[in-house]
C-alpha positions in Angstrom: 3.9 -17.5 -22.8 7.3 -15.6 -23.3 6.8 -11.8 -24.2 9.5 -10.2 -25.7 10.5 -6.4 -24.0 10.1 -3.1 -26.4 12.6 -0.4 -25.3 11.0 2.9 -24.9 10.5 5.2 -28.0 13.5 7.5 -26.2 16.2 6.3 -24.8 16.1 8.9 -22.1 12.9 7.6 -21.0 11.9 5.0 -18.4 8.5 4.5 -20.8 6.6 6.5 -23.5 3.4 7.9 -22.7 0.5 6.9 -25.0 -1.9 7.9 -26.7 -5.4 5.9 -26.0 -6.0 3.0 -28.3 -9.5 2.1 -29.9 -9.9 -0.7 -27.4 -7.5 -2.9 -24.6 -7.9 -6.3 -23.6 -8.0 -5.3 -19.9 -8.0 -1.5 -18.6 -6.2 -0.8 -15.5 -7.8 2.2 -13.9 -5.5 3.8 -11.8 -1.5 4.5 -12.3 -0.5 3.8 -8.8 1.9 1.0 -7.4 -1.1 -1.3 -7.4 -2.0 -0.6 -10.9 1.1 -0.7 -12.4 1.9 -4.6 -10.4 -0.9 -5.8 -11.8 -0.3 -4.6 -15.6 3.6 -5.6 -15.1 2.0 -8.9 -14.2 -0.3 -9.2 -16.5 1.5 -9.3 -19.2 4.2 -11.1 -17.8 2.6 -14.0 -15.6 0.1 -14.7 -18.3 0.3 -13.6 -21.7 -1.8 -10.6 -21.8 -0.1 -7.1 -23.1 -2.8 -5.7 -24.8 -3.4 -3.7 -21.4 -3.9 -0.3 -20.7 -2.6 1.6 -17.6 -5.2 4.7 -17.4 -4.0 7.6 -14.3 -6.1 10.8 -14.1 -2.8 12.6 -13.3 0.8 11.7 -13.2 1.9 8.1 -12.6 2.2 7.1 -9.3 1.2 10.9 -7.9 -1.4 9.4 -5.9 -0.7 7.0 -2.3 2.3 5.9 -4.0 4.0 9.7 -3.5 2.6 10.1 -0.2 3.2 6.8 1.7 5.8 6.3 4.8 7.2 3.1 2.6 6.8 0.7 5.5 6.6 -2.9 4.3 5.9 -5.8 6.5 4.1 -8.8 6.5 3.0 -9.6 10.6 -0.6 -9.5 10.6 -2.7 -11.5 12.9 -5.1 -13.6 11.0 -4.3 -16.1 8.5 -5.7 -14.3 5.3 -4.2 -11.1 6.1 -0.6 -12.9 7.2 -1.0 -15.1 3.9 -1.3 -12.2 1.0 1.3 -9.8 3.2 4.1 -12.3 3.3 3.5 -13.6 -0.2 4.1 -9.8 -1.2 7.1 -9.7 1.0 9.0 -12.7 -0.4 8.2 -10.6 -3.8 10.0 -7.6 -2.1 13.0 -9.8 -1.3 13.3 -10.7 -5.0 12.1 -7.2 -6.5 15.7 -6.0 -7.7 16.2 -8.9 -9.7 12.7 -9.2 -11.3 12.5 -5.8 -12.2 16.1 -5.1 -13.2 16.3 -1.8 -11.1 17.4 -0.8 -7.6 14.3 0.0 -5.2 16.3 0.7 -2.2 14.5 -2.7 -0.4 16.2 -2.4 3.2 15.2 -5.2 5.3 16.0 -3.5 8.8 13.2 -4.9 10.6 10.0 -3.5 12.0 9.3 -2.2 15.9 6.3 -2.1 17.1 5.9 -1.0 20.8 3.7 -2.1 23.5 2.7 1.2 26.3 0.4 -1.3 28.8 -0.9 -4.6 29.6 -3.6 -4.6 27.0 -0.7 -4.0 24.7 1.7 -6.5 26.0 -1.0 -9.2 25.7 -2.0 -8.4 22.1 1.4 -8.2 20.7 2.3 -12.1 22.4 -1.0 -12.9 21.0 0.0 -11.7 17.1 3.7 -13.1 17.4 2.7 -16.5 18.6 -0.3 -16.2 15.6 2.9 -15.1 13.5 5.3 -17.6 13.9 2.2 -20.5 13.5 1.9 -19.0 10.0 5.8 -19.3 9.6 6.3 -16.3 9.7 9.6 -14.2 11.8 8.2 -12.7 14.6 9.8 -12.2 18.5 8.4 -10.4 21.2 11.7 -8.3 23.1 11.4 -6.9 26.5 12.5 -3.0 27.4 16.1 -3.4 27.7 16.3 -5.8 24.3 14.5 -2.8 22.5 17.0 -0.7 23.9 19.8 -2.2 22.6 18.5 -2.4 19.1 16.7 1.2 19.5 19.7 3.6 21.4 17.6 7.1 21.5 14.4 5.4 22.4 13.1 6.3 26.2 12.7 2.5 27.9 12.8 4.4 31.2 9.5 4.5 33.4 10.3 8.8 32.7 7.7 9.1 29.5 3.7 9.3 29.5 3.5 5.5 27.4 6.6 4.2 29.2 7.7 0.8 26.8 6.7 -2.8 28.4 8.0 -4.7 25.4 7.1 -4.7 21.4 6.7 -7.3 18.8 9.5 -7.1 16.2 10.2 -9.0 12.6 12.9 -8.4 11.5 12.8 -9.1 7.9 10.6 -6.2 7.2 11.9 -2.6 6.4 11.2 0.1 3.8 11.6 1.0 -0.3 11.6 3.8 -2.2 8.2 4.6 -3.6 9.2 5.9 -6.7 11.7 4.0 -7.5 9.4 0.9 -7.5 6.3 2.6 -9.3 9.5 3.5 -11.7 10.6 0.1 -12.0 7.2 -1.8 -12.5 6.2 1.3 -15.3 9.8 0.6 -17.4 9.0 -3.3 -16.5 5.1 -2.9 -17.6 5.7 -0.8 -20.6 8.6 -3.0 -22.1 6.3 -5.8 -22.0 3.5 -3.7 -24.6 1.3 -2.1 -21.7 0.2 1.1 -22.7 0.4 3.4 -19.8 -1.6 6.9 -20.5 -1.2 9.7 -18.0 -3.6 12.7 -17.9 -6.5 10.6 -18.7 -9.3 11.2 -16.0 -12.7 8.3 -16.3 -15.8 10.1 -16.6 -18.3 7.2 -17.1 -18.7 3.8 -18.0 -20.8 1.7 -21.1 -22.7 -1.0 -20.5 -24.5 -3.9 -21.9 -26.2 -5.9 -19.7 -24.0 -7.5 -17.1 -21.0 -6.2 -19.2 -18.8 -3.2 -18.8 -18.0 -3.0 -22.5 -16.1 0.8 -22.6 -14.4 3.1 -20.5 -15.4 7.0 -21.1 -12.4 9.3 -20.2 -11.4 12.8 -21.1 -8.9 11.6 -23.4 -11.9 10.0 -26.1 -13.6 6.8 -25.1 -11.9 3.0 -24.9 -13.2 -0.2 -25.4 -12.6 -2.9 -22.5 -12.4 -6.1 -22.5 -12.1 -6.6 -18.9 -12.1 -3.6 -16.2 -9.9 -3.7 -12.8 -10.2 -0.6 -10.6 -6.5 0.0 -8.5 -7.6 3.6 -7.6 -7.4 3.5 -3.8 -9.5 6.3 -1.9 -11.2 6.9 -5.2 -11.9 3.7 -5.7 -15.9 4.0 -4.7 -16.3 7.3 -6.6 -15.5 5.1 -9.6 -18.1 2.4 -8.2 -20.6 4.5 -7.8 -20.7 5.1 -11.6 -21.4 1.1 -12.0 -24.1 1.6 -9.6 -22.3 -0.1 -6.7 -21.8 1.6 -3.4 -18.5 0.0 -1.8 -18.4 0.0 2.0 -14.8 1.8 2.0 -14.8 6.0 3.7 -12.1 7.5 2.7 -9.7 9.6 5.1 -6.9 12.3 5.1 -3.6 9.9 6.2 -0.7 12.4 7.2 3.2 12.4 7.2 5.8 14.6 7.4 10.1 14.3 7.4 12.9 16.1 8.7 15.8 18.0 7.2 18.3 15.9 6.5 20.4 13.7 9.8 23.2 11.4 10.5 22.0 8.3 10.9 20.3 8.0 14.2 17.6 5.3 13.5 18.3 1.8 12.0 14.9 0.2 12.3 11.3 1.1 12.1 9.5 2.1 15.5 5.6 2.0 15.2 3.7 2.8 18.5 -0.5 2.2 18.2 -1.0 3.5 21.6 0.6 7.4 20.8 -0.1 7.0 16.8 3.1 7.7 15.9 5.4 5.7 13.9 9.0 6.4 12.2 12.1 5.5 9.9 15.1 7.0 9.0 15.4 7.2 5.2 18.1 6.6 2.9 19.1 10.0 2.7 18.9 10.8 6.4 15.8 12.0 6.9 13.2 11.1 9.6 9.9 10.1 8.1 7.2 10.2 10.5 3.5 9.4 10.1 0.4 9.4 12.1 -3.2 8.0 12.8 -5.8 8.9 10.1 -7.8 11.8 10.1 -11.5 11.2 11.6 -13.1 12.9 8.9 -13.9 11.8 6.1 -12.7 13.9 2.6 -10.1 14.6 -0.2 -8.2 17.4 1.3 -4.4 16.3 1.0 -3.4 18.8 4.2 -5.1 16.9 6.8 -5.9 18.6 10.0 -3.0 20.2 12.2 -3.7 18.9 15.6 -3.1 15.3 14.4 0.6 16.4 13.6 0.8 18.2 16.8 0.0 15.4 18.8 2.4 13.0 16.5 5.2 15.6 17.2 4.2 15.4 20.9 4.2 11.6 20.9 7.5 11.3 18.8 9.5 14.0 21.4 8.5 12.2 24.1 9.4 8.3 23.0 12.5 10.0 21.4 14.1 13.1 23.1 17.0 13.8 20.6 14.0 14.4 17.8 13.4 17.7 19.6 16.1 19.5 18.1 15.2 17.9 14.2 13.6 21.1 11.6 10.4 19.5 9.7 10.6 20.2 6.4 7.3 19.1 5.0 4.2 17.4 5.7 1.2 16.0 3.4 -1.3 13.6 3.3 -2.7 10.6 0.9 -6.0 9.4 1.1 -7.0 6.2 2.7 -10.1 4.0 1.9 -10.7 2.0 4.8 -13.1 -0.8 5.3 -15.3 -1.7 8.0 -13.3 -4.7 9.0 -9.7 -2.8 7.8 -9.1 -5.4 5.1 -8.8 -5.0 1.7 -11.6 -5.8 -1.3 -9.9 -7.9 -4.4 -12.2 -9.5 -6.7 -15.7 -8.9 -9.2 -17.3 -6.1 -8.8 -20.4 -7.2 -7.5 -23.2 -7.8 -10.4 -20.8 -7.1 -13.3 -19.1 -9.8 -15.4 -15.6 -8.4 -16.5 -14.9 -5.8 -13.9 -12.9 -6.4 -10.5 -12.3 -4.5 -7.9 -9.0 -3.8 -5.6 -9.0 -1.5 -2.7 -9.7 -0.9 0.7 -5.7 -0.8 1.9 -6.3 1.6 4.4 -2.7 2.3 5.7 -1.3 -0.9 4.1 -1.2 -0.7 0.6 2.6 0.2 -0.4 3.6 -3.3 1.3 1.1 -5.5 -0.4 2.2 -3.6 -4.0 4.1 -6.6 -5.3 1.8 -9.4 -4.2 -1.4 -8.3 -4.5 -0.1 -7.0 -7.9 0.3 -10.7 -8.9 -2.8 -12.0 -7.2 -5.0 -9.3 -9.0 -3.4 -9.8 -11.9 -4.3 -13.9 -11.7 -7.8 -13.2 -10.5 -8.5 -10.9 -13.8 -6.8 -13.3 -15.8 -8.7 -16.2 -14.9 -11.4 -14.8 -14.3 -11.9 -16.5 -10.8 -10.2 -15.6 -7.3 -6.7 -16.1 -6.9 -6.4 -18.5 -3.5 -4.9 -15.7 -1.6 -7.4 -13.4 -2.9 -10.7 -15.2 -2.1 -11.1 -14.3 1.3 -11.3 -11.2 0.7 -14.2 -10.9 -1.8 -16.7 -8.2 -1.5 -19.6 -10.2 -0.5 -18.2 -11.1 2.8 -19.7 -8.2 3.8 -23.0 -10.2 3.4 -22.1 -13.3 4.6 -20.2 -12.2 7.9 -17.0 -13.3 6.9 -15.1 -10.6 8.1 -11.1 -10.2 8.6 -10.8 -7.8 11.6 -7.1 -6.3 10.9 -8.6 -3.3 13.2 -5.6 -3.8 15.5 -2.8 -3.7 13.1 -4.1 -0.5 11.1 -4.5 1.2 14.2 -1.7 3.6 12.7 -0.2 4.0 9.2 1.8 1.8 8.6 
């Protein structure tokens, strides 16, 4: 079905904030990256625009503000390779479906290996890579060098570097600009998309979540599909389901502003430390999750002390770079580090998607379309089955444990 775009009420706005209708086909809880996909294709894959976008505070303030924009798609098992890379041939194509610029720079993604445990896992992931088609190589020391000038492939530092696995059609976007461009996208397809609008509850009948209470009055749903990341089980837990997601403080920082110094992404598991060199010029750094579990959105110093520590000693010119901020998002993680996409357990209408740990920015566009199918259809998109809840009954687990070692 061909929907025709509405323009915004303004035409100094990107979209119109609205005000809660009696009832929505589908309610989207959560105005993140994820939530936003999935309304954008909604209404544009199949038809449905009678869709509210509901986000407690302001759209896209959650993990799509406080994300280190890494997208890649080189994960080891099939499932996990399979939704990634369907995401990033999205990303390659993003500017032109959306109409917008989202600053999409494929410059390839580093990912070093410190000792022979390392060396034989990353050979193991790019051979599982390229079976799976995708672009993976394995470099030695002095090939990382050349790609990777300031980086220490000496025997001098703590980790020295005994190779890395790099693809190099991955790279990083600009958050906003892509929670900006699915919002205008979403909106001038007839998704309402109402800011400030926290859930409180939910109505029931039976097997059927019929209403969503909020603080801005209570709306009727057709269908329910939670995108609320780390607060996705709090939300849950008011359906009387307890998902097995913990969610953890996930910090960041950047730099004042530099000439460019870095032209590709450099992740590291062994030291938890990973970086890029925005657009702009400054380094964006991120870390290993905090171990405890909360909401705080500070995170704990000594994880940033030891990323500084880890970061100075891979890249010696970083010790004369100023921070100039840090914060932290909060990460749901599962026990097998996989996402959850699908029903929501006993209920009829309602689906779940979360569980992204560190990788949900880089799965916004594809699983946006894959959760958008699955509520539409009302049956598991292929690339979305595996990933069920109930595997957590049935064993079928996905064990990304080794690629979400670190934010990424």
């Amino acid at each position: 079905m061909k929907v025709s775009p509405r323009l915004p009420e303004h035409p100094d706005f990107l979209w119109a904030d609205a005000e809660p209708r009696t009832s929505y086909d589908v309610v989207i809880v959560g105005g993140g990256g994820h939530g936003l996909a999935t309304a954008y294709h909604l209404a544009k894959d199949h038809g449905i625009t009678n869709v509210a976008v509901l986000e407690k505070g302001w759209l896209a303030g959650g993990n799509m503000a406080r994300n280190t924009t890494i997208i890649r798609s080189n994960y080891l098992w099939d499932e996990s390779a399979g939704i990634y890379e369907h995401s990033l041939k999205l990303w390659e194509t993003l500017e032109e479906e959306l109409g917008t610029s989202v600053l999409f720079s494929q410059r390839g993604v580093l990912n070093l290996a410190h000792n022979l445990a390392d060396v034989r896992e990353g050979k193991r992931r790019v051979n599982a890579n390229q079976l799976n088609g995708l672009d993976a190589q394995w470099l030695t020391p002095e090939e990382i060098g050349k790609i990777v000038p300031i980086l220490d492939v000496t025997d001098r530092p703590r980790h020295p570097v005994h190779g890395g696995t790099f693809q190099p059609r991955a790279g990083i976007a600009k958050h906003d600009h892509v929670a900006w461009g699915y919002a205008r996208a979403a909106h001038a397809l007839g998704v309402d998309i109402i800011q400030g609008c926290q859930v409180t509850g939910f109505e029931t009948s039976g097997d059927t979540v019929v209403a969503v209470e909020t603080t801005r009055g209570r709306i009727g749903a057709g269908r329910l599909a939670l995108c609320a990341a780390g607060h996705s089980s709090v939300l849950a837990d008011l359906l009387g389901v307890r998902l097995p997601t913990q969610s953890h403080p996930l910090q960041a920082l950047v730099s004042e502003l530099l000439e460019q110094v870095l032209d590709t992404v450099v992740m590291s598991n062994a030291v938890h430390v990973y970086v890029s060199q925005a657009h702009k010029g400054e380094l964006v750094m991120g870390a290993g999750v905090d171990p405890q579990i909360g909401y705080g959105q500070r995170g704990s110093f000594h994880v940033i002390q030891d990323q500084m520590a880890a970061a100075v000693e891979l890249f010696p010119v970083f010790a004369r770079a100023h921070v100039l901020r840090t914060w932290a998002g909060i990460v749901d993680v599962t026990p097998d580090a996989s996402p959850i996409i699908g029903r929501l357990d006993q209920w009829e209408n309602a689906y779940v998607n979360c569980g992204w740990g560190t990788g949900g920015f880089k799965a916004t566009p594809g699983v946006g379309s894959v959760y958008a199918a699955t509520v539409a259809d009302e049956r598991a998109h292929p690339l979305a089955a595996p990933f069920a809840l109930d595997r957590f009954t049935t064993g079928r687990l996905i064990d990304e444990h080794g690629a979400a070692a670190v934010a990424h």
